[in-house]
VOPAGU-2260 file (C-alpha; in pm, 1 decimal, decimal comma):
REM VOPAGU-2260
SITE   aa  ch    i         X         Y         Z
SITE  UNK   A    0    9854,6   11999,1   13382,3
SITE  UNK   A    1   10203,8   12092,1   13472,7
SITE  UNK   A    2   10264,0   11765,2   13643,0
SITE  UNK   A    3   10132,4   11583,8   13318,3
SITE  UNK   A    4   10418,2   11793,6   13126,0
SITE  UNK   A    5   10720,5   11719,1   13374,7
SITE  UNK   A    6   10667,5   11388,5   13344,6
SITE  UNK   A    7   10679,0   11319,5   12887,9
SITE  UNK   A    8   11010,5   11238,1   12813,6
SITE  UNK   A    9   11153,8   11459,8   12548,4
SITE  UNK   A   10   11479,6   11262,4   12526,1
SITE  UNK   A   11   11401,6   11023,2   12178,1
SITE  UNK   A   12   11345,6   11405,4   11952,7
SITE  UNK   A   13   11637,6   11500,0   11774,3
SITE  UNK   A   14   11853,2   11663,5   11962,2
SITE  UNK   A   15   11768,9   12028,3   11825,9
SITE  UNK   A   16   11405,2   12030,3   11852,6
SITE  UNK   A   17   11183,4   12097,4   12185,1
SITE  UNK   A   18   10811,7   12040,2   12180,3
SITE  UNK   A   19   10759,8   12424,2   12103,0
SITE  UNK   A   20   10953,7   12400,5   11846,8
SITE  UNK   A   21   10796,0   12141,6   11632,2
SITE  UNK   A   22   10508,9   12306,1   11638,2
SITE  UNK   A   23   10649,4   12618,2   11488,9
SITE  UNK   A   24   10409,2   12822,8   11644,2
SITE  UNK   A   25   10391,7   13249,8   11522,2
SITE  UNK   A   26   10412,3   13341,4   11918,0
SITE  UNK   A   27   10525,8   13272,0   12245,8
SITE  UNK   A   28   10360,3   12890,6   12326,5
SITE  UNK   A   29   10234,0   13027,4   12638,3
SITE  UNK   A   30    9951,2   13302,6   12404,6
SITE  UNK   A   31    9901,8   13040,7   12167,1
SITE  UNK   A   32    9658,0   12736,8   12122,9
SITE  UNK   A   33    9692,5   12420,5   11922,4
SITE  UNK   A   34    9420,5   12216,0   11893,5
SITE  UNK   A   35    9496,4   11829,2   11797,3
SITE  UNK   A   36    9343,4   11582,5   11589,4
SITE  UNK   A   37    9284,0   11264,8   11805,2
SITE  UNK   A   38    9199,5   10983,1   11630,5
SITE  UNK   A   39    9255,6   10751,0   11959,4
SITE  UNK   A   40    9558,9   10609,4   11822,4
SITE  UNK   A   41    9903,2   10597,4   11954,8
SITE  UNK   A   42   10066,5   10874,0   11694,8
SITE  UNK   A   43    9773,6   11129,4   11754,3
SITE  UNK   A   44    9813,5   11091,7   12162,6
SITE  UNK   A   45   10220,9   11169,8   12151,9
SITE  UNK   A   46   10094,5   11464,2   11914,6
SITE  UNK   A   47    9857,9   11579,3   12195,3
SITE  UNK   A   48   10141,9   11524,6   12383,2
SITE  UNK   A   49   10406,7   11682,5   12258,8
SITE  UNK   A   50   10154,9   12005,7   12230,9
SITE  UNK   A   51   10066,0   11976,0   12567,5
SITE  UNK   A   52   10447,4   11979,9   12674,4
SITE  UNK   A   53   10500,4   12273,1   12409,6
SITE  UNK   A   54   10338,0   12518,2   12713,5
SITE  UNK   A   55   10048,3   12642,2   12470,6
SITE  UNK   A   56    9706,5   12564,6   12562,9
SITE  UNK   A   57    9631,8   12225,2   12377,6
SITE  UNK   A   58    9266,0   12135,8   12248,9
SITE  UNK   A   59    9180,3   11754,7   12142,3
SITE  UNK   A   60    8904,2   11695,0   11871,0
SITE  UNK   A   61    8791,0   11391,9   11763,1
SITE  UNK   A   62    8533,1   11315,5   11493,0
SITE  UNK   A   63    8313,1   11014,4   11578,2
SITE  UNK   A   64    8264,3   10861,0   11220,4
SITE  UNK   A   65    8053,6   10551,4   11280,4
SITE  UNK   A   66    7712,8   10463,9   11525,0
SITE  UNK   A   67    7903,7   10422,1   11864,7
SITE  UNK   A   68    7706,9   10129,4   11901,3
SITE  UNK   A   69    7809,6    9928,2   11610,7
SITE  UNK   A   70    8140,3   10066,5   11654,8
SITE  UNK   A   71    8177,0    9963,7   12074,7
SITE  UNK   A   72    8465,6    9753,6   12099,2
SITE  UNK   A   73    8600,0    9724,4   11743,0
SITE  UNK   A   74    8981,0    9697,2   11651,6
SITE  UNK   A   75    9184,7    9827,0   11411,8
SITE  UNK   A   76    9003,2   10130,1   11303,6
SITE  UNK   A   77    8975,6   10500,4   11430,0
SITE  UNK   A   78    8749,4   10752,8   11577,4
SITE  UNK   A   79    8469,9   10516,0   11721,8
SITE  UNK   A   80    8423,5   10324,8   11999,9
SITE  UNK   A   81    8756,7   10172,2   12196,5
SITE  UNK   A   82    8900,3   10467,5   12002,0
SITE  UNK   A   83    8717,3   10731,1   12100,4
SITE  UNK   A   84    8741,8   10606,4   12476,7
SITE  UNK   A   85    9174,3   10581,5   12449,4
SITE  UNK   A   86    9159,6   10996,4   12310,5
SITE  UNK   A   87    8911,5   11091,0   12593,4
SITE  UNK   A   88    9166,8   10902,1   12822,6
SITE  UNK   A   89    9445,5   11109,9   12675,2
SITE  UNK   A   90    9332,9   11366,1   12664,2
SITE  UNK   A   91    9247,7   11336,8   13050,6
SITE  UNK   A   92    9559,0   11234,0   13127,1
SITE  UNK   A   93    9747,6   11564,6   12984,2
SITE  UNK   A   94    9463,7   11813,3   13163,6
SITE  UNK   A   95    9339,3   11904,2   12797,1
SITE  UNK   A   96    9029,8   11971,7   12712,1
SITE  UNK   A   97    8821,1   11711,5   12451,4
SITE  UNK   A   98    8561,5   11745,2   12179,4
SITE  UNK   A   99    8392,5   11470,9   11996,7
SITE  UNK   A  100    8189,5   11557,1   11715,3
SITE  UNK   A  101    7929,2   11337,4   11543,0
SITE  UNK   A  102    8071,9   11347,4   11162,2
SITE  UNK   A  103    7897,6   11008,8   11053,1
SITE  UNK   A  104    7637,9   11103,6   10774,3
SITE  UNK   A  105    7900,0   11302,1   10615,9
SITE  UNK   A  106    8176,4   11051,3   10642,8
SITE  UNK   A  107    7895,7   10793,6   10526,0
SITE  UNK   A  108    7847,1   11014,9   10217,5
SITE  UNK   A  109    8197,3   11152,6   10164,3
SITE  UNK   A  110    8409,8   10834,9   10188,0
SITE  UNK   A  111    8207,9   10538,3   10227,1
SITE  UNK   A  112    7948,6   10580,3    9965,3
SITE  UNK   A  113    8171,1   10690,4    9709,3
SITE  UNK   A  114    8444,6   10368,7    9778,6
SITE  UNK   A  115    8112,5   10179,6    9696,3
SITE  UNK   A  116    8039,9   10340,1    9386,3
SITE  UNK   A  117    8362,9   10363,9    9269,7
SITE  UNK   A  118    8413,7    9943,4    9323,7
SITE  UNK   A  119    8041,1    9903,7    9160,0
SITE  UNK   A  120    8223,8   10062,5    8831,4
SITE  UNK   A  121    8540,4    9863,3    8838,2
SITE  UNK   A  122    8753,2   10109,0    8982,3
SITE  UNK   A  123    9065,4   10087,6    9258,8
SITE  UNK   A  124    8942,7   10375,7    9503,5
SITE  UNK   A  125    9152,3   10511,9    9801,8
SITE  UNK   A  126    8933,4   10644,8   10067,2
SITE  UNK   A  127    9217,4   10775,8   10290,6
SITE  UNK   A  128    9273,4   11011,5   10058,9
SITE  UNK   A  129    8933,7   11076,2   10032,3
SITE  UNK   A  130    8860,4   11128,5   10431,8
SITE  UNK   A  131    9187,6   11388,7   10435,7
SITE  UNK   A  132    9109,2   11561,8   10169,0
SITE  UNK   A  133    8730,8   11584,1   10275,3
SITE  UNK   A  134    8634,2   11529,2   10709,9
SITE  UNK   A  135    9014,1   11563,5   10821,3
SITE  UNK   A  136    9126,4   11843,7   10634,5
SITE  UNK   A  137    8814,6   12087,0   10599,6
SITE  UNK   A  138    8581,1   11985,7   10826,2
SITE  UNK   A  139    8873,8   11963,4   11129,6
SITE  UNK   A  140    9051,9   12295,5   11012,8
SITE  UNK   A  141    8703,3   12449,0   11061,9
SITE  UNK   A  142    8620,5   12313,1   11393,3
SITE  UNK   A  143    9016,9   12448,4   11452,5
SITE  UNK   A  144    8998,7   12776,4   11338,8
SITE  UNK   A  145    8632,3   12833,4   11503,9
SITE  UNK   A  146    8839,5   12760,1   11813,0
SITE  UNK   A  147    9070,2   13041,5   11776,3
SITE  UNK   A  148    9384,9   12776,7   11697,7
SITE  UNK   A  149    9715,6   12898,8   11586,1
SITE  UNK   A  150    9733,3   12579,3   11385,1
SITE  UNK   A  151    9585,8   12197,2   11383,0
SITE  UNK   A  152    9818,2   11926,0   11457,1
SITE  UNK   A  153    9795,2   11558,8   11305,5
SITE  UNK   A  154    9938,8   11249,0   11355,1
SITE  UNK   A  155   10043,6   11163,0   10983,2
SITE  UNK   A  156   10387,2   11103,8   10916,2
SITE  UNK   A  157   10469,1   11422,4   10709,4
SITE  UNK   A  158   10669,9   11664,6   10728,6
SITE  UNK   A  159   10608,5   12034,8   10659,5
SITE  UNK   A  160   10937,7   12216,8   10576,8
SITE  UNK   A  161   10976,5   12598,8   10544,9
SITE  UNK   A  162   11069,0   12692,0   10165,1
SITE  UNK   A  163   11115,8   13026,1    9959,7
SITE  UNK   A  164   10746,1   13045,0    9827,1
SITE  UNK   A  165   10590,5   12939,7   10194,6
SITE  UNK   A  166   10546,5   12601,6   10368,1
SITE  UNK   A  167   10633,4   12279,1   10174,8
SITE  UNK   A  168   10495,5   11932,6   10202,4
SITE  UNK   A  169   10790,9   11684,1   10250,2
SITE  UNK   A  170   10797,6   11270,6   10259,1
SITE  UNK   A  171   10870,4   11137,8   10640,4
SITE  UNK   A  172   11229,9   11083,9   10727,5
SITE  UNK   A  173   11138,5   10701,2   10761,6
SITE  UNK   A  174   11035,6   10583,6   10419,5
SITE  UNK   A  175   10847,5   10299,4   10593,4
SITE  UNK   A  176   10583,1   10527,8   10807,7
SITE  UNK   A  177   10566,5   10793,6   10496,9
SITE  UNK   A  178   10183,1   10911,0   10413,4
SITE  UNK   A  179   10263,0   11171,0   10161,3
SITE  UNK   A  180   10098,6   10948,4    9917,4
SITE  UNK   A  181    9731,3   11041,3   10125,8
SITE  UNK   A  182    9799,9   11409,2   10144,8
SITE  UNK   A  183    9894,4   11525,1    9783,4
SITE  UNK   A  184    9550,4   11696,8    9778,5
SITE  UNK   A  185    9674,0   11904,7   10055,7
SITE  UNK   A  186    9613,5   12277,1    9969,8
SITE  UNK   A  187    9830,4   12575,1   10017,8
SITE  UNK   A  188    9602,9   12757,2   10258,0
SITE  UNK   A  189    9581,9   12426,3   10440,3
SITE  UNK   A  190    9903,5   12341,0   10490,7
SITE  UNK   A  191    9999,9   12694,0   10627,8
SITE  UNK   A  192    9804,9   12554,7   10909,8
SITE  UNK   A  193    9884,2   12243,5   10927,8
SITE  UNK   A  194   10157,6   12073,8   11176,7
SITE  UNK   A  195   10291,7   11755,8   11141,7
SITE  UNK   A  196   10535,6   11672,6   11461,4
SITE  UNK   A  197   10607,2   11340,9   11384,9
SITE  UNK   A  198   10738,9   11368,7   11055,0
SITE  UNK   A  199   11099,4   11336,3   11154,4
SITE  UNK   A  200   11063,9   11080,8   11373,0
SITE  UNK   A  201   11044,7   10701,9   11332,9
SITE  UNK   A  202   10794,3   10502,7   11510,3
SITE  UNK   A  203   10985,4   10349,1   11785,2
SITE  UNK   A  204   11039,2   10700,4   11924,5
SITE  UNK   A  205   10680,8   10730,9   11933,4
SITE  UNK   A  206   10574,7   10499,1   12113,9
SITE  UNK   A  207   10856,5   10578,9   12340,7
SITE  UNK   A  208   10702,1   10900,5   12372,2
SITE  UNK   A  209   10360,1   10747,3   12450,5
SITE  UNK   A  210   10531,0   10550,9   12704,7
SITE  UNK   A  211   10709,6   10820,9   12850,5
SITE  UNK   A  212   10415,9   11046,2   12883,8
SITE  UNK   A  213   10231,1   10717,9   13107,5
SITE  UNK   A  214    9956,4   10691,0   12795,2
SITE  UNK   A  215    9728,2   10409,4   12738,6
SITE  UNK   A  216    9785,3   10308,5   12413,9
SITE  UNK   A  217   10133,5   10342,6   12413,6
SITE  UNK   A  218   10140,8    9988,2   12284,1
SITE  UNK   A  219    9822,9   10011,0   12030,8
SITE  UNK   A  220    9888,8    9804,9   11739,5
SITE  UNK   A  221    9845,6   10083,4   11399,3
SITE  UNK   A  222    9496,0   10133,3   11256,7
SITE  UNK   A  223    9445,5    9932,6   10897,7
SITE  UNK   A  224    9444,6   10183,0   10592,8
SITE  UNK   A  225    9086,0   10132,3   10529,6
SITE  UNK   A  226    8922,1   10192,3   10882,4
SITE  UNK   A  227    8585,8   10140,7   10791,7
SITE  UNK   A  228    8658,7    9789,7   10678,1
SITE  UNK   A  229    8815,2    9631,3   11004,7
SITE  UNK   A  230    8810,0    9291,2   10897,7
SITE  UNK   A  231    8942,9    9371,4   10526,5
SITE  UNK   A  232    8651,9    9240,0   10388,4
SITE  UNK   A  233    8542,0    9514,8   10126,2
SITE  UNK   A  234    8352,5    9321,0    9916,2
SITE  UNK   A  235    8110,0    9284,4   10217,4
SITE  UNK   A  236    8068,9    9649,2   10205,4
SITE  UNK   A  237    8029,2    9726,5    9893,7
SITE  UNK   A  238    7770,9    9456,8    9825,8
SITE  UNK   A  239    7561,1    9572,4   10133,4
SITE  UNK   A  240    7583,5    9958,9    9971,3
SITE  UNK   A  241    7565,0    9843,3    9567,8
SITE  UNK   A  242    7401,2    9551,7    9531,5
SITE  UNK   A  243    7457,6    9547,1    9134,4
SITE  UNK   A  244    7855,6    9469,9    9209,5
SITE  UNK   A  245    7778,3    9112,3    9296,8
SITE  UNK   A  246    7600,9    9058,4    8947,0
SITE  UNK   A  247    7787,3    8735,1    8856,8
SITE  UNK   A  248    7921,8    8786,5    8482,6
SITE  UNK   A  249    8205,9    8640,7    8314,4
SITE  UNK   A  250    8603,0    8663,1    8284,4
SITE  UNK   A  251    8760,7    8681,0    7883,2
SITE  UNK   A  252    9066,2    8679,7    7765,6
SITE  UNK   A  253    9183,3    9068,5    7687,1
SITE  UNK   A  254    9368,9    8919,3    7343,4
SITE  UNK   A  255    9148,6    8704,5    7216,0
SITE  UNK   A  256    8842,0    8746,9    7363,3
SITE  UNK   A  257    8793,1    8381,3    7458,8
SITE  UNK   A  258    8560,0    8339,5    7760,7
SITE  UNK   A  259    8754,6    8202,2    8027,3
SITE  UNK   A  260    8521,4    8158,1    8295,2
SITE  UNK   A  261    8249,6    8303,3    8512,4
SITE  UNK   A  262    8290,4    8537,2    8848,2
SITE  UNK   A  263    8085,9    8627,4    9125,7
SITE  UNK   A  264    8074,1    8991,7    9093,6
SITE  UNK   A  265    8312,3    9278,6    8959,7
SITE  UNK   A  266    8370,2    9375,1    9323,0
SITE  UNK   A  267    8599,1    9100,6    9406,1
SITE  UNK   A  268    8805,1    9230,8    9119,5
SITE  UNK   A  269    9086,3    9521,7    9091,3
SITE  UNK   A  270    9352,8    9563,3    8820,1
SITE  UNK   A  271    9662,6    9381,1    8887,9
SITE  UNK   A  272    9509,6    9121,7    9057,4
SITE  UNK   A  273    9601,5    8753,0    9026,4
SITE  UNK   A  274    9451,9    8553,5    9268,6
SITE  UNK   A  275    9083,4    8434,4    9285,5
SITE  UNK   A  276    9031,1    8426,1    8912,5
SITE  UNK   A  277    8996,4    7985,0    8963,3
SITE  UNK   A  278    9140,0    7982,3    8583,3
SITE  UNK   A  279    9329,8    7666,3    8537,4
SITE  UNK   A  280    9492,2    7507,0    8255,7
SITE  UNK   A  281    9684,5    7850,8    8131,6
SITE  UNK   A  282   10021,4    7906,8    7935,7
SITE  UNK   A  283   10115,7    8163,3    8145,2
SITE  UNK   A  284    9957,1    8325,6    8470,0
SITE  UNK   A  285    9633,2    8609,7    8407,9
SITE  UNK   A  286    9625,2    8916,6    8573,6
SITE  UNK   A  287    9306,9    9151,7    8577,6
SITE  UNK   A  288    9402,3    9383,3    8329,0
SITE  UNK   A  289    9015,9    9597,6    8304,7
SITE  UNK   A  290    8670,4    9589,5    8445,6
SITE  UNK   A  291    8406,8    9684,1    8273,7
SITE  UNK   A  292    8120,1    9768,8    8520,9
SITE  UNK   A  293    7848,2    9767,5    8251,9
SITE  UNK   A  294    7876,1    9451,8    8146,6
SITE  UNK   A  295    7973,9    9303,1    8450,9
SITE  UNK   A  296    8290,8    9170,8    8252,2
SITE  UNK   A  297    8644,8    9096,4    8432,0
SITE  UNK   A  298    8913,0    9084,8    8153,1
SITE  UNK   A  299    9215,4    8894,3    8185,4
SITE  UNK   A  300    9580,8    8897,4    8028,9
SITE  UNK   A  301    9976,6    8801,8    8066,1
SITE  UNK   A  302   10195,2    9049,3    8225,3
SITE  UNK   A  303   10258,6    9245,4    7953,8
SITE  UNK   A  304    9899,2    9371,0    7884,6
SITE  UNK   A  305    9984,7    9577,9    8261,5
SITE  UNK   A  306   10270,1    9802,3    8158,9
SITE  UNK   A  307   10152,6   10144,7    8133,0
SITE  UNK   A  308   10332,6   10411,6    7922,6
SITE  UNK   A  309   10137,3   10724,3    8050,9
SITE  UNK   A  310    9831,1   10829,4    8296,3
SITE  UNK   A  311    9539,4   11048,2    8276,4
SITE  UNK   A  312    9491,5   11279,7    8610,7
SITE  UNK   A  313    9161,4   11450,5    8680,7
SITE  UNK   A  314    9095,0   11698,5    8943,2
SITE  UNK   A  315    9439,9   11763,8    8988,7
SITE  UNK   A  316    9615,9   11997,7    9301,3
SITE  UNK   A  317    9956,2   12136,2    9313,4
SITE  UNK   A  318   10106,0   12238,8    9628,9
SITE  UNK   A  319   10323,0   12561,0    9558,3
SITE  UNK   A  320   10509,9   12605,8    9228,2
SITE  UNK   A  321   10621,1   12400,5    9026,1
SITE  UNK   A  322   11036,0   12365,6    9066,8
SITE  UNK   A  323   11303,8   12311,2    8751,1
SITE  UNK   A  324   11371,7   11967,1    8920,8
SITE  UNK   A  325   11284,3   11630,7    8764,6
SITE  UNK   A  326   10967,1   11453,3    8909,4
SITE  UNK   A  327   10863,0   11143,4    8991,4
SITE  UNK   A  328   10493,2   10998,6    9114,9
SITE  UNK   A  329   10367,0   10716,7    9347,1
SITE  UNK   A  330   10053,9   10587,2    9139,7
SITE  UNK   A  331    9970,2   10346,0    9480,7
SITE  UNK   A  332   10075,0   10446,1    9856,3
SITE  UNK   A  333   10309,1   10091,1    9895,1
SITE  UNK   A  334   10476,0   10169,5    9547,3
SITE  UNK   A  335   10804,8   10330,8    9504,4
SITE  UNK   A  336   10864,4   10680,0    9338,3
SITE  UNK   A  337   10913,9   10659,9    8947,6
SITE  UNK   A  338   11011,8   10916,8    8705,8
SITE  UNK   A  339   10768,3   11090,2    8517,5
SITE  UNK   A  340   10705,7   11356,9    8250,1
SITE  UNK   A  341   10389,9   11613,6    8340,8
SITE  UNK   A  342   10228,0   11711,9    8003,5
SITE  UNK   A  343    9974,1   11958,5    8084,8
SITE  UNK   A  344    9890,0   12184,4    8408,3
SITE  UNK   A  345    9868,0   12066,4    8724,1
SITE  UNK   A  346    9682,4   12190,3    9003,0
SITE  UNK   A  347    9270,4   12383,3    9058,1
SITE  UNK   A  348    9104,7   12074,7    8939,7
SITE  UNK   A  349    9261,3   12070,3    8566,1
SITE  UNK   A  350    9317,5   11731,8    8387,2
SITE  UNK   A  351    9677,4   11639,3    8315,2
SITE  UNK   A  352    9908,1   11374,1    8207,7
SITE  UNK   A  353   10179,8   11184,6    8356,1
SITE  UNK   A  354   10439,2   10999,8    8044,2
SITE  UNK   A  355   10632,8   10750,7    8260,4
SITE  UNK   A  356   11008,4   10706,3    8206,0
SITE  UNK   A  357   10988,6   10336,2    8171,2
SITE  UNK   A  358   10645,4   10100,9    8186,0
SITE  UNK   A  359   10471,3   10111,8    8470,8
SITE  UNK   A  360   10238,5    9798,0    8598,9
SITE  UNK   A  361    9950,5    9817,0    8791,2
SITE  UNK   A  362    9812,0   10120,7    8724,4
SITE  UNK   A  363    9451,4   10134,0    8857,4
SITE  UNK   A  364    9185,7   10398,6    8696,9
SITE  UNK   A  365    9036,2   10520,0    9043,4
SITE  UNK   A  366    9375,5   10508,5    9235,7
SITE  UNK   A  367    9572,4   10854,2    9293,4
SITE  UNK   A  368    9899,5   10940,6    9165,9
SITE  UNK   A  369   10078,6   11209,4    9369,9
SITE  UNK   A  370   10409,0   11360,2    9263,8
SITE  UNK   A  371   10733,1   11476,0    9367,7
SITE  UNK   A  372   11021,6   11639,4    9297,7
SITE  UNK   A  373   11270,9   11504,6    9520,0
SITE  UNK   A  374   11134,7   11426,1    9886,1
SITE  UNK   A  375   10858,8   11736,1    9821,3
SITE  UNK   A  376   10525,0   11652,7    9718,8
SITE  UNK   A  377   10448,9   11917,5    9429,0
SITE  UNK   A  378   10068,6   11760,2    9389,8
SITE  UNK   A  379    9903,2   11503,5    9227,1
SITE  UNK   A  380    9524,1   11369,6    9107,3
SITE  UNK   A  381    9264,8   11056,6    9061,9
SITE  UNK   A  382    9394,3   10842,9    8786,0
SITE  UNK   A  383    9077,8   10832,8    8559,5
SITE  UNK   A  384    9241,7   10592,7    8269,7
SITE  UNK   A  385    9581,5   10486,9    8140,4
SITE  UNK   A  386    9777,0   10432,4    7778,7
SITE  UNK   A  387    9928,8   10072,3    7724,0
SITE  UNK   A  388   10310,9   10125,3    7668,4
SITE  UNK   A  389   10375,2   10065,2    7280,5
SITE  UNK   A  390   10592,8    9807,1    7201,5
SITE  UNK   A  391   10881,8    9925,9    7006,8
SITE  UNK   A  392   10863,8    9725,1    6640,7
SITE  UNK   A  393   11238,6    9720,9    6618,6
């Protein structure tokens, strides 16, 4: 193990930090354990790492979350197969020890069933946010604590910054690797044992790192959002799980109610969409602007008929209190940070509202809003159904 150590090059962290250090550990690293979520991915390995350099003793779990059969050789997803292999490597390489844990049936029932049924009622789901809040950040802060860890370690690009009232969930120093978006529903009691050592960092130190420490998938391309769906065809899914999505039914106008055309299934439908609606002969281009599962009805309209004034949030979570700052909220993970007004409480599950400053377009019942104040993520919820901005009649 100490030969593994001497040879990761510490040299791309800021200059201040050590690998004990990020890790902010309540001992000495030498009476302390970390144990490591390994995903098999390039980020999780210079995690494993780093806590492997940090001197503490450094545990690697993985949770298998398809049949390794099915999954043998696939690319582009995470904890199966190929994947599963590069964290056993890893984890080989550094002289930890590895667990793999069969979590299929309840990522199948968690995550994958419930992207299904969301879709088959004309939703937008997220399952990332879905597999942290459920497998990744329950289920592997069991298995961590069962252990005897001092804390779990991840790969996301987070960071978790000491404040007055305890630890604080901060957006990534890079704004292009940030996954705050996916970890709103982080709890309190969670994130007091959480560690996030790549949150400062951007990616090309990383995979410096990886290369440094002689890993094997120092050069693995990044694992696609959705990992269950390697070859981004959802639909596929969905269809296989919910039949009743591909019920062909028809497209109308959202003014006028003019029947516009016919569609293959709701599934192939989310709002904000423009292409694949094969609607020619318009004034001005459609967007999906509603689904309505039960009638198997995509409805279409300009622009306009997008802009959102305010959003309703169900089973809402707030991480620490709420600060005298002004907030703002992502309502999807590639959108930028708008300002918002929160009418109602926030956190335990309640219902709320978010009043946005200006319009917003694109807001998907079924997507997650999470909110900020400043680069801190205070919370955030499911979007269950929006408010169309009012015009103002002046």
């Amino acid at each position: 193990m100490t030969e593994a150590r001497l040879s990761i090059d510490l040299r791309a962290l800021p200059a201040s930090d050590d690998a004990a250090r990020l890790f902010d550990l309540p001992r000495p690293a030498a009476d302390c354990r970390v144990v490591v979520a390994m995903s098999g991915g390039v980020d999780s390995s210079v995690v494993a790492a780093l806590a492997a350099a940090s001197g503490a003793e450094a545990i690697g779990i993985t949770l298998q979350l398809y049949d390794h059969g099915a999954a043998a050789g696939r690319k582009g997803a995470c904890c199966a197969g190929d994947d599963i292999r590069d964290a056993r490597a890893v984890a080989d390489r550094l002289g930890m020890a590895h667990y793999v844990f069969d979590h299929e049936s309840a990522f199948r029932e968690d995550v994958v069933e419930q992207f299904a049924d969301d879709y088959a009622a004309g939703l937008t789901p997220v399952p990332c946010i879905r597999c942290n809040m459920g497998p990744k950040f329950t289920d592997l802060l069991r298995m961590a604590r069962e252990l005897g860890a001092d804390c779990l370690a991840t790969g996301h690009y987070v960071r978790r910054v000491a404040g007055s009232a305890g630890p604080e969930l901060h957006r990534a120093l890079d704004p292009a690797r940030d996954q705050s978006y996916f970890l709103y529903g982080t709890t309190d009691r969670q994130l007091d044992f959480l560690r996030f050592p790549l949150g400062a960092l951007p990616k090309s130190a990383v995979r410096e790192l990886a290369r440094g420490a002689g890993l094997r998938n120092a050069a693995k391309p990044d694992s696609q959002d959705i990992c269950f769906v390697p070859d981004g065809d959802y639909a596929r899914i969905v269809k296989s799980l919910r039949p009743d999505s591909a019920r062909p039914g028809v497209i109308v106008h959202a003014e006028t109610g003019e029947r516009l055309g016919e569609h293959r299934g709701i599934v192939h439908f989310t709002v904000g969409q423009r292409r694949g609606l094969e609607i020619g002969g318009q004034a001005e281009p459609l967007y999906v602007v509603g689904v309505d599962a039960a009638r198997a009805e995509v409805r279409v309209g300009p622009r306009r008929l997008l802009a959102v004034g305010a959003a309703r949030l169900t089973d809402t979570n707030r991480i620490g209190p709420l600060p005298d700052l002004p907030l703002t909220a992502k309502v999807r993970s590639l959108a930028k940070p708008v300002p918002v007004t929160l009418e109602g409480p926030l956190g335990r599950g309640a219902a709320t509202r978010i009043r946005f400053a200006e319009p917003e377009f694109g807001v998907a019942p079924g997507q997650a809003a999470a909110i900020y104040a400043g680069e801190r993520v205070v919370g955030g919820g499911w979007i269950a159904s929006t408010e169309a901005e009012v015009a103002d009649a002046s």
